[in-house]
N, C-alpha and C positions, 0 to 999 in steps of 0.2 A: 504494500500500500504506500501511498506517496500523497505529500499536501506539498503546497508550495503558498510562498508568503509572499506579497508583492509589497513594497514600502513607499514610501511617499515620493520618493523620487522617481519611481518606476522602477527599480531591480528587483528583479525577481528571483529569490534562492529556493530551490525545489528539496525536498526532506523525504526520504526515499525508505523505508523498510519501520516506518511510524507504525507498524502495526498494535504493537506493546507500549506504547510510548503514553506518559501520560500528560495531562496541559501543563502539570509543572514543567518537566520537561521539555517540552513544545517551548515555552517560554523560555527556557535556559537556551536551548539552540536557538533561537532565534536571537536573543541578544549576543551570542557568540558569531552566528554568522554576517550579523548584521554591523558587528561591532558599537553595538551602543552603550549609550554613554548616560540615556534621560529613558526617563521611563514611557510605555508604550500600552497598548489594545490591541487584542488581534480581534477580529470581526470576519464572519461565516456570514455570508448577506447582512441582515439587521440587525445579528444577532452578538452579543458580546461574550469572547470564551473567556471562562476560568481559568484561577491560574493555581487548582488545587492537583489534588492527585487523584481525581478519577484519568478513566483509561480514556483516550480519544473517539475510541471508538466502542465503548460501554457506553456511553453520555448516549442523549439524546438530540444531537445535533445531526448525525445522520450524514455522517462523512461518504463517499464513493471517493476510491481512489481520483487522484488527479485534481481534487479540487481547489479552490486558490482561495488564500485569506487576506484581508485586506491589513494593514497597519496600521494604525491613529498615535503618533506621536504626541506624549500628554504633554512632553518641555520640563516636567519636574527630572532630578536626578532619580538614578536607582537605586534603590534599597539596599541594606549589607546584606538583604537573603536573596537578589537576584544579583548584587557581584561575584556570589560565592560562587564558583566554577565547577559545572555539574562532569560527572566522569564519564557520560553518554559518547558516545562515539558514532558518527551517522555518517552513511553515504552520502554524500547532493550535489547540486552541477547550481551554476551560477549563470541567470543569463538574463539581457537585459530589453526591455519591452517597453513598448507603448502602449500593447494592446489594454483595452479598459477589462476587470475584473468581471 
């Protein structure tokens, strides 16, 4: 299974083998790959994900492989429990778009 996040500038990093993965998680790779700095929102259409430790695809959000999540840069710093460096280790390809989400 694979999600991919697109950010506000348009790059888009694809997350590939998420099938065990959970939104804590989610969140740690995504501030590793994104290299951020200020804290964020991931978004599934309208919806805003968690950032606990159910499974991604236990939730009721109703992932299909391939789907894309938006970013909302909130502008605050991040927290000492999202600088702490998670040990997940994940496949993913980096590529860069315009297409709309």
């Amino acid at each position: 299974m694979k999600l991919s996040v697109k950010s506000p500038n348009g790059k888009i990093e694809v997350f590939d083998e998420v099938d065990n993965w959970t939104f804590a998680t989610l969140h740690h790779q995504v501030i590793e790959r994104f290299n951020l700095k200020c804290d964020f929102s991931l978004f599934f259409g309208n919806r805003q994900l968690s950032t606990d430790d159910t499974k991604l695809f236990e939730s009721d959000m109703e992932f299909v492989s391939g789907d894309r999540l938006r970013m909302i840069i909130n502008g605050n710093g991040l927290s000492s429990v999202d600088n702490a460096s998670g040990n997940s280790s994940s496949k993913f390809s980096t590529t860069n778009g315009s297409s709309s989400s």
